[in-house]
C-alpha positions in Angstrom: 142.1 -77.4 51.9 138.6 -77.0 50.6 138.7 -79.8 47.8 139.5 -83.3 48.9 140.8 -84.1 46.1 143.5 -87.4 45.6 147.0 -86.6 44.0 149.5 -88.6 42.9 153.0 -88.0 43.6 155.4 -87.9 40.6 159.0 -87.1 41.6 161.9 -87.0 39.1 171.8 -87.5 37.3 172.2 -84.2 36.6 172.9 -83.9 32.5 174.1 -81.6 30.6 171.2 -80.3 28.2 171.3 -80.7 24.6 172.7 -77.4 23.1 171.1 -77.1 19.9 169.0 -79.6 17.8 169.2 -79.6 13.9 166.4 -80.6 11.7 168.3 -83.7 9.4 165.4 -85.7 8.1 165.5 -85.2 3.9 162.5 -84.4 1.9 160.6 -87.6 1.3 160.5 -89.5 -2.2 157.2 -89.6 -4.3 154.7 -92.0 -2.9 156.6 -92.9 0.1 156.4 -91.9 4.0 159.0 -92.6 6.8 157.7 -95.1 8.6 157.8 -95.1 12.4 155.9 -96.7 15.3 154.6 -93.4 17.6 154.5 -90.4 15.9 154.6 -86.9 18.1 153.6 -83.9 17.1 154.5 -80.9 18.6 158.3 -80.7 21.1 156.5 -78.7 23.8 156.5 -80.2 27.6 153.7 -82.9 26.6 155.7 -84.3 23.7 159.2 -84.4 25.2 157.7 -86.0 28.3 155.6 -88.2 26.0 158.7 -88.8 24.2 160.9 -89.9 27.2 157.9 -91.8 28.7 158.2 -94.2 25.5 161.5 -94.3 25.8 161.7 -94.9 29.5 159.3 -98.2 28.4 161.7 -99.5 25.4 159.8 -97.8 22.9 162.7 -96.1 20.5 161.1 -95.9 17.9 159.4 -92.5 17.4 159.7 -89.4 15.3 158.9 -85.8 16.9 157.3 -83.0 14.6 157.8 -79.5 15.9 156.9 -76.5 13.9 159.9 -74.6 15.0 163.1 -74.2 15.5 163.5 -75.5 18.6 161.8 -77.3 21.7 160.1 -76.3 24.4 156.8 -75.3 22.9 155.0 -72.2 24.3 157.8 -72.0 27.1 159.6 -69.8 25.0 162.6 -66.9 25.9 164.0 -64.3 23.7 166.6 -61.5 23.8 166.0 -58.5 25.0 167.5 -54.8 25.5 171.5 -55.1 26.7 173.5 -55.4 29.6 176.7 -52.9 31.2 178.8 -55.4 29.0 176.2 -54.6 25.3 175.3 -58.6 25.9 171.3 -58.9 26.0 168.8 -60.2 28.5 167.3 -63.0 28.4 163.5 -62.9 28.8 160.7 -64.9 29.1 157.7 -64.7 26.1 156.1 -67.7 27.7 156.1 -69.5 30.8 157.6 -67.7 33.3 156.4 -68.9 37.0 156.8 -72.4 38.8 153.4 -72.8 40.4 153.1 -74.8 43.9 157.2 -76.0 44.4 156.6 -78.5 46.7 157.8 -79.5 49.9 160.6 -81.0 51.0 158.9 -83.8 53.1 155.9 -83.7 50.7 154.9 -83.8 46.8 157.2 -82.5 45.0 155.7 -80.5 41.6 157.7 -82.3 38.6 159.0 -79.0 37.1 160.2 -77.6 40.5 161.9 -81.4 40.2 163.3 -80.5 37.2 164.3 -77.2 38.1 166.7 -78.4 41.0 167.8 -81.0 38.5 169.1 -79.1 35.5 169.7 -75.7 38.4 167.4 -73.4 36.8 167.5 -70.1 38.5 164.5 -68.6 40.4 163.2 -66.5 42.7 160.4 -66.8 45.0 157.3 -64.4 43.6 156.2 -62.3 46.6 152.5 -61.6 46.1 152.7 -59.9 49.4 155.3 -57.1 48.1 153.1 -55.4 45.7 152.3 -51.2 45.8 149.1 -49.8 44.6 148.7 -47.1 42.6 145.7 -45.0 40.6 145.9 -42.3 37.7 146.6 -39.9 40.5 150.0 -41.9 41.3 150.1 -43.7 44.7 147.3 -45.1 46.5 146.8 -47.4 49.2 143.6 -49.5 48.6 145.7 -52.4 50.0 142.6 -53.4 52.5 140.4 -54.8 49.4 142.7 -57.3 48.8 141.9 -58.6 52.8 138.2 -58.3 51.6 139.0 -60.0 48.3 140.5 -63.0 50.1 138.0 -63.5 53.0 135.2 -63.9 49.9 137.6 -65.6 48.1 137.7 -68.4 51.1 134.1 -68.6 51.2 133.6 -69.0 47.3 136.1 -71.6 47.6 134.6 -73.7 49.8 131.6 -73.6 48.1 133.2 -74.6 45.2 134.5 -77.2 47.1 130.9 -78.4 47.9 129.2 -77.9 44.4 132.4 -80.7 43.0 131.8 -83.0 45.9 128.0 -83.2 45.6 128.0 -83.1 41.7 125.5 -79.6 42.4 125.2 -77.0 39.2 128.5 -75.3 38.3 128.3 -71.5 38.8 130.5 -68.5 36.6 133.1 -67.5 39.3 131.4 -63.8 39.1 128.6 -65.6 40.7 130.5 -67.7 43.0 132.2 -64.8 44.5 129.2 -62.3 44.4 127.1 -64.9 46.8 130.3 -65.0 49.1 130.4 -61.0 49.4 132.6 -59.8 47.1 130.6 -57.4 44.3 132.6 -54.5 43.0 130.7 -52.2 41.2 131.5 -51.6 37.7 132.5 -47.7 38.7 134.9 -49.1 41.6 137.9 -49.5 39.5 140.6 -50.1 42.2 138.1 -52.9 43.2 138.3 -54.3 39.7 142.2 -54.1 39.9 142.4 -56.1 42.7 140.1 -58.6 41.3 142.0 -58.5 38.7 145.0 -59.2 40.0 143.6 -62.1 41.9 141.8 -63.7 39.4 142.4 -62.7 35.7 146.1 -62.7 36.5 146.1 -66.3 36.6 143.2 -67.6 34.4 143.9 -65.3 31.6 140.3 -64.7 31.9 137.7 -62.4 33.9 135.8 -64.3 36.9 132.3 -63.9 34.2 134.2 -66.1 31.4 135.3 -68.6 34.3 134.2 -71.8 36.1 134.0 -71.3 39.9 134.7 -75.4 40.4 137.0 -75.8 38.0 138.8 -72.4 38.5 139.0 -73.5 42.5 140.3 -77.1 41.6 142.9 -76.3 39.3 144.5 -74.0 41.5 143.9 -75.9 44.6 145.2 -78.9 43.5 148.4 -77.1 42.9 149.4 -74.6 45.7 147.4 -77.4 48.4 148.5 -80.3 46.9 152.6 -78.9 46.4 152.5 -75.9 47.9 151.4 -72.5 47.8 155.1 -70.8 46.8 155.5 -69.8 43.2 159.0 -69.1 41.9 159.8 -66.9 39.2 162.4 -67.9 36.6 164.7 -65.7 35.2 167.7 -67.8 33.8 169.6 -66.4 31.4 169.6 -70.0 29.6 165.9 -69.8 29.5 163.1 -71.5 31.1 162.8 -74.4 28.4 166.5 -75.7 29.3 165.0 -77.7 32.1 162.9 -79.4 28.4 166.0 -79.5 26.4 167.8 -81.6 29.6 164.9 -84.2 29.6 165.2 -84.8 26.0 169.4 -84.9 26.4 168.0 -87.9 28.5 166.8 -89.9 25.1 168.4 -87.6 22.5 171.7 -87.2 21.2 172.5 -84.2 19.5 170.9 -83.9 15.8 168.9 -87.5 16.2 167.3 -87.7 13.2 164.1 -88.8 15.5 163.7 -85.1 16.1 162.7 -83.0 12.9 162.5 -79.3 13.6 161.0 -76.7 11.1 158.1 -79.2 10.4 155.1 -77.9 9.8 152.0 -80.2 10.1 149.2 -79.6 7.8 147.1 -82.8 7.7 146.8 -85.6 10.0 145.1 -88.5 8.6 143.8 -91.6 11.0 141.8 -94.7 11.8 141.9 -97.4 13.8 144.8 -98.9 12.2 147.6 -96.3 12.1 148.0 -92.4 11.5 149.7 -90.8 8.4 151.2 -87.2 9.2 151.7 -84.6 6.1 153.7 -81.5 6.7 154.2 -78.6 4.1 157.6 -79.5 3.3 156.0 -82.4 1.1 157.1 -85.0 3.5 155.1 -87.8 5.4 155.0 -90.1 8.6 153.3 -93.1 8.6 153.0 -94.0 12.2 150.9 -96.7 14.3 150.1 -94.2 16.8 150.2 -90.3 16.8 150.0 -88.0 19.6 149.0 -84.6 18.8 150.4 -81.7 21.3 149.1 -79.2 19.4 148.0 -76.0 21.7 143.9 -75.9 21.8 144.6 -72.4 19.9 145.8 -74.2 16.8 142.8 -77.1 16.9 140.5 -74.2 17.1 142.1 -71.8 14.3 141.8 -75.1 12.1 145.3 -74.8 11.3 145.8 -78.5 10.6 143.4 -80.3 9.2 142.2 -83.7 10.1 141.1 -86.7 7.4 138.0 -88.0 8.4 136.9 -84.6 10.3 137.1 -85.1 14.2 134.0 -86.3 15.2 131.1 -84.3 16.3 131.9 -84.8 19.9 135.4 -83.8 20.0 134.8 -80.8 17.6 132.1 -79.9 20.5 134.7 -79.8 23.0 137.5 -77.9 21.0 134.7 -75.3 20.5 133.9 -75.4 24.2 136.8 -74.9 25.8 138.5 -71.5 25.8 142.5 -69.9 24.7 143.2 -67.5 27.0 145.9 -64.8 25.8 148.3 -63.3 28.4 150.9 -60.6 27.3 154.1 -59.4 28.9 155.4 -55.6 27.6 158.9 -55.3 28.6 160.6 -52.1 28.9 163.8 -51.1 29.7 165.6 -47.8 30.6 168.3 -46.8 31.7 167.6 -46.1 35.3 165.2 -47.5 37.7 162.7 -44.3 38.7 160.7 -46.9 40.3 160.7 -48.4 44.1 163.8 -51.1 43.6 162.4 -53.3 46.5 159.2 -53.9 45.5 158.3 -57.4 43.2 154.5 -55.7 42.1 152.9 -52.8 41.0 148.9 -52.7 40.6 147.6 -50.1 38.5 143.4 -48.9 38.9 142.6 -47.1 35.4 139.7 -44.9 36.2 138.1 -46.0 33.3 139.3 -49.6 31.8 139.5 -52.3 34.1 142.6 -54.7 33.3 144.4 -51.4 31.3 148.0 -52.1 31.8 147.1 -53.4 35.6 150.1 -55.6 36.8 154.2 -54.2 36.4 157.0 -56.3 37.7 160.3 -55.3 38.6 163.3 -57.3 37.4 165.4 -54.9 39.0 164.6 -56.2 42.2 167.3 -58.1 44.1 167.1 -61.6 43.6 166.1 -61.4 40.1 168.2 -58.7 37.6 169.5 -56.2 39.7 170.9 -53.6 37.7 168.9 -54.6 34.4 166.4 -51.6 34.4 163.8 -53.6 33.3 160.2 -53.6 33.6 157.1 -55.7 32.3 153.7 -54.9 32.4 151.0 -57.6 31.7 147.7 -57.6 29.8 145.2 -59.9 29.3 142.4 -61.3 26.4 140.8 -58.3 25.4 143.8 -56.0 25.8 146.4 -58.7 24.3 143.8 -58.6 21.0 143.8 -55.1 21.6 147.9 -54.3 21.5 148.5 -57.1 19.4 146.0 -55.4 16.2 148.2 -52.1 16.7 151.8 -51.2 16.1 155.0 -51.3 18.8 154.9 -47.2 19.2 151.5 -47.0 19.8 151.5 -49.4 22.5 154.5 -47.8 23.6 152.8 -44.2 24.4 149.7 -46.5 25.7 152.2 -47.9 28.6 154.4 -44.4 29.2 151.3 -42.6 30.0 150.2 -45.1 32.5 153.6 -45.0 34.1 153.6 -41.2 33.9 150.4 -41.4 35.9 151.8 -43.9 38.4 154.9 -41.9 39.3 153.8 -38.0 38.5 157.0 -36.9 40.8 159.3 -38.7 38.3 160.9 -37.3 35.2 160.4 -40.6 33.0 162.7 -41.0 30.0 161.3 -43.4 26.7 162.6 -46.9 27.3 165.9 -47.7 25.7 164.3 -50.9 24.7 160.6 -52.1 24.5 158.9 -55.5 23.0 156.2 -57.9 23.2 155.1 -61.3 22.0 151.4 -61.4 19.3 150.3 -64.9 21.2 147.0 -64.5 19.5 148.4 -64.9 15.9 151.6 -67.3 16.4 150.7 -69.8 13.8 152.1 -72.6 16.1 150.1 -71.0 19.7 147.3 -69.1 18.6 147.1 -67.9 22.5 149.0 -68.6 26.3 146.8 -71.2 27.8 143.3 -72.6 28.3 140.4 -72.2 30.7 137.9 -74.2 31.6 134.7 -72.1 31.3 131.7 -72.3 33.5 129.0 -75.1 32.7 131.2 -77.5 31.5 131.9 -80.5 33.2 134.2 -83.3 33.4 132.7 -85.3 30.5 132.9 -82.8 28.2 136.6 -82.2 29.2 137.0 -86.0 29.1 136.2 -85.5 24.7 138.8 -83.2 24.6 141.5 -85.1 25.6 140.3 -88.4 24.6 141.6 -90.4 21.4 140.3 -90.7 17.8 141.1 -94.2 16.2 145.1 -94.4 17.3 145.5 -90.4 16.7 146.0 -89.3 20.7 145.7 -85.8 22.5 148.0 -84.4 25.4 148.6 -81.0 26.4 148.0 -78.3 29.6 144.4 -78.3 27.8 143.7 -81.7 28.2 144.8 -81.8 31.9 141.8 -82.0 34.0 143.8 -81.2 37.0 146.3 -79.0 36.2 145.1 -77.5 32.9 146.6 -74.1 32.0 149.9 -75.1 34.2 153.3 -75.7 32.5 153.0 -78.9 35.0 149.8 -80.0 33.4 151.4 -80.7 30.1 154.5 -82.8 31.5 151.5 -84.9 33.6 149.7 -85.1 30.6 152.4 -86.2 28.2 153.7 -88.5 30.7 149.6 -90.3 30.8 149.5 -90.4 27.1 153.2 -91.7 26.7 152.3 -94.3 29.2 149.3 -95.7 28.1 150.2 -95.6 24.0 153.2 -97.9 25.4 150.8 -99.8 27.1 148.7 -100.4 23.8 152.0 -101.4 21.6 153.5 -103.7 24.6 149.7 -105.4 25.2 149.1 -104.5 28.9 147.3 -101.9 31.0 148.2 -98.8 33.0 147.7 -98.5 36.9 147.4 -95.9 38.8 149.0 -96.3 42.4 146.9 -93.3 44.0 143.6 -94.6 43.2 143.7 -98.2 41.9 142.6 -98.5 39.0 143.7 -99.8 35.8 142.7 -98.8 32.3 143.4 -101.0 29.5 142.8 -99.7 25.9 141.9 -96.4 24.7 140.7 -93.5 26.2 136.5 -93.1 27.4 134.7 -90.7 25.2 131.2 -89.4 25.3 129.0 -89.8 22.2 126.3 -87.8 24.0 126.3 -84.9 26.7 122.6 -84.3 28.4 121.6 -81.4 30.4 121.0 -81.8 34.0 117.1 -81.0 34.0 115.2 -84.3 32.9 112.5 -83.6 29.8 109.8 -84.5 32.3 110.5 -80.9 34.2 110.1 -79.4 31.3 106.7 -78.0 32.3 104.1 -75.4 33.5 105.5 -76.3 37.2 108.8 -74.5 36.0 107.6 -72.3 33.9 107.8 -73.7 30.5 104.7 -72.6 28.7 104.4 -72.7 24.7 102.2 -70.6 23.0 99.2 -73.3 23.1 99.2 -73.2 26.7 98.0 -69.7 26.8 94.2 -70.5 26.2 93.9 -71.9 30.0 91.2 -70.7 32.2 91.4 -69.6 35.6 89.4 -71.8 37.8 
C-alpha cells in the first residue's frame, strides 16, 4: 500500500424496501412555509444516509426535497429492450459497480454492507478477462497493459510520497510520464489501454487529473476494502439497497418525503434556511443540507440568497463533473465471445472512440439477454449526447463491424443511452479532483455557509467520485448537524479528534512560492529590469 493513509471502519435486520414513495405534501398557503427542523435536499445516497443518520440520533423531524420521482439520486436504472417472456431488462443509467467489497475479516465498504443486507445481485468485474481489438478486428496488444501497470506502480508511489511530504502536486500525465509510461499521440492501442486504466474510472484523461488525489481516492478504496469490484445487475435495480435504508425511517408515503420538488432558491444565514421550490411551496428549516450534484451548483440551477461566498464559488468553479456514458444495445443473438466480461477497442484515429464494450451475456450476469454496452467518456459523452439516437447508433455498428469483420452483424433490436450532461437534476456522472488543487481548497467545497450544509461524493475527500463517498459523506454531515441541534461534538474513533461546531473554511488560498522568490534568481524579470549592465 503506497499511501499510509488512516480509515475508519463503518459496518452496517434484513427489511423489506419501501416499494414506491408518493409526493403528499399540498401546495403551501400565501405567506406561509412548512416549518421543519433539518431540511434535505436532494434523496440520493448522501441525503437518505443523512436522513437515517438524524434519525438514528432522535432527530424526526426533517423534510427531504428530491427533484424526482423517486430516490436514489444519480444511482438510477431503467428498462431496457425485452426478454424470451416480452418483459424488459433492467439496466443501470448510473451506478453500476461496487468498488473495493471488503473482506470478510477486514473493513467492510458500507454499500457492499448493504448489498448483502437488502441481497442485491452482483457479479465479480474481471478486469483480467478483457480481449483487445483494433479497426482491423482482433489484436493482441495485451503486453501494454503489464507495461501500463509496472509505471502505474511507480507513479503511485510517488504519489504516495508527494501527499506524505506535502511536495507540489503533479497532472497524472506527468506522474506517469516520469515513471515510464509515455505513449505517443500516434500509438493508439497505447492510448486505449491508458484509457482503460485510467479514464475508465476518473471520467477524465490522466492531463485533466491529479496524480495524489487520483492515487488516494482509489487507494483508499481497493487497499483499504479491497481490490474486488462487483458489478450489479439486479433486476430491482441498484438504488433498492437506498430505498431499504430509508424503509428503515420511512413508512410508505411519509409526508417527510416530498418527491417531484424542484428547488429553485435556497435562502440562508446563521439563523435558519428557507427553501423555495417551483411548485410555489416553501421550507423553513433550522438547518439545510444541500446534496445537490457539483453539476447542478456549477450550471447555477438553484440559486442561493446571499450569493455563496467568494471562497466557496472558487471551489465549485475548481472542481470538475466528469460525464461517463453507457450505450446499450441489444440483438438478438450474441456474434460476440460469450465468455469474455471486456472488450477494448484502439480507433486508429480517436483515442477514447467507443473504447470499452461489456458483455451482459456473460454467465453470471444476463445470460441469454443479448445485450451489450459500450462506454464513452467527457468529450465523447458531449459529443453523442449533442446528436440524435440513429446517428450514434451507425457511430457504434461500424466500430463493432470493425471489431468482428468475420461476423454478419444484424442492427440491434434495441439501443439507448442516458444525456448525463443536460439532466437538470445531474448535469454529469461524478467529480474529479483536478491537479493543483489541494486539500484546503477541497475543504470550501464541502464546508458550510451560515446553517445551509453540503454532502455529496464531491465533497468526499477520500472517496470522492465513489457511490460510497456519498453514504460517508451524508452520514458526517447527518452526524454533526445532530450534533449542533443536541449541543455536543462529534468524535472520530480512528483518529481522535473531536470537532464541535461548524465546518473549517478557508477565506484565503496562497500559492506555495513565497513573494520574496519572486525574483531575478527565478527568473522573474519585468520590463524595468532590462536596462542591467553586464559587469
Amino acid at each position: 500500500m503506497h499511501l499510509q493513509l488512516g480509515l475508519a471502519a463503518i459496518v452496517g435486520c434484513a427489511v423489506q424496501p419501501v416499494a414506491a414513495y408518493v409526493a403528499q405534501q399540498p401546495r403551501s398557503q400565501e405567506g406561509k412555509c412548512q416549518k421543519t427542523t433539518v431540511a434535505i435536499l436532494g434523496a440520493g445516497m448522501a441525503g437518505i444516509k443523512a436522513a437515517q443518520t438524524l434519525s438514528n440520533a432522535s432527530i424526526h423531524d426533517f423534510v427531504i426535497l428530491e427533484y424526482r420521482d423517486t430516490i436514489g439520486g444519480r444511482a438510477w436504472h431503467t428498462n431496457f429492450g425485452k426478454d424470451e417472456n416480452g418483459d424488459p431488462y433492467v439496466v443501470e443509467m448510473g451506478a453500476n459497480w461496487i468498488q473495493g467489497i471488503g473482506t470478510a475479516d477486514g473493513p467492510q465498504n458500507p454499500i457492499w454492507t448493504l448489498a448483502k443486507e437488502f441481497n442485491l445481485k452482483n457479479t465479480f468485474a474481471n478486469y483480467d478477462n478483457v480481449s483487445t481489438y483494433n479497426e482491423n478486428g482482433y489484436a493482441d496488444y495485451s503486453h501494454l497493459f503489464d507495461e501500463y501497470d509496472a509505471a502505474d506502480e511507480i507513479a503511485n508511489a510517488a504519489a504516495g510520497t508527494i501527499l506524505l511530504e506535502n511536495l507540489l502536486d503533479q497532472t497524472a500525465r506527468t506522474g506517469l510520464a516520469l515513471a515510464g509510461w509515455k505513449p505517443k499521440n500516434t500509438d493508439m492501442e497505447a492510448q486505449a489501454v491508458e484509457w482503460w486504466n485510467w479514464d475508465f474510472e476518473d471520467a477524465y484523461t490522466p492531463l485533466e487529473s491529479s496524480l495524489v488525489f487520483g492515487y488516494a481516492g482509489s487507494n483508499l478504496t481497493w487497499n483499504g476494502f479491497s481490490d474486488e469490484d462487483n458489478f450489479v445487475w439486479d433486476q430491482r435495480g441498484y438504488n433498492t439497497i437506498i430505498k431499504g435504508m430509508a424503509s428503515k425511517f420511512l413508512k410508505a408515503n411519509d409526508t417527510r418525503l416530498r418527491l417531484n420538488t424542484q428547488v429553485t432558491n435556497v435562502t440562508y444565514s446563521d439563523k435558519g434556511v428557507t427553501v423555495y421550490n417551483s411548485d410555489g411551496t416553501c421550507v423553513q428549516a433550522q438547518y439545510a443540507l444541500c446534496t445537490f450534484s457539483l453539476g447542478v451548483l456549477q450550471n447555477d440551477a438553484v440559486t442561493f440568497t446571499p450569493e455563496l461566498p467568494y471562497w466557496k464559488q472558487t471551489a465549485i468553479e475548481k472542481f470538475t463533473m466528469g460525464t461517463y456514458t453507457k450505450i446499450f444495445l441489444q440483438f438478438n443473438e450474441t456474434f460476440w465471445p460469450s465468455n469474455t466480461q471486456y472488450f477494448l477497442y484502439a480507433d486508429p484515429k480517436l483515442r477514447g472512440w467507443y473504447p470499452i464494450w461489456q458483455s451482459l451475456s456473460t454467465p453470471g450476469f444476463l445470460p441469454g439477454s443479448n445485450i451489450l454496452f459500450v462506454t464513452v467518456t467527457n468529450q465523447f459523452s458531449y459529443h453523442v449526447e449533442s446528436q440524435s439516437d440513429e446517428e450514434t447508433k451507425a457511430e457504434v455498428m461500424a466500430v463493432l463491424r470493425k471489431m468482428f469483420p468475420d461476423k454478419d452483424i444484424p442492427e440491434p433490436t434495441a439501443f439507448m443511452y442516458p444525456r448525463w450532461s443536460t439532466e437538470p437534476w445531474s448535469y454529469g456522472s461524478y467529480s474529479n479532483w483536478p491537479a493543483s488543487t489541494g486539500l484546503e481548497e477541497h475543504q470550501n467545497l464541502r464546508a458550510n455557509t451560515g446553517r445551509l450544509w453540503f454532502a455529496g461524493e464531491h465533497t468526499s475527500p477520500s472517496y470522492f467520485g465513489f457511490l460510497h463517498g456519498a453514504y460517508f459523506e451524508g452520514l458526517d454531515a447527518g452526524r454533526q448537524i445532530a450534533a449542533l441541534l443536541q449541543g455536543r461534538c462529534v468524535y472520530y474513533n480512528s483518529t481522535m479528534e473531536r470537532l464541535c461546531g461548524p465546518r473549517t473554511h478557508y477565506e484565503t488560498l496562497h500559492g506555495i512560492t513565497p513573494l520574496a522568490d519572486y525574483s531575478a534568481v527565478n527568473g522573474w524579470i519585468s520590463n524595468s529590469f532590462y536596462d542591467y549592465n553586464d559587469e
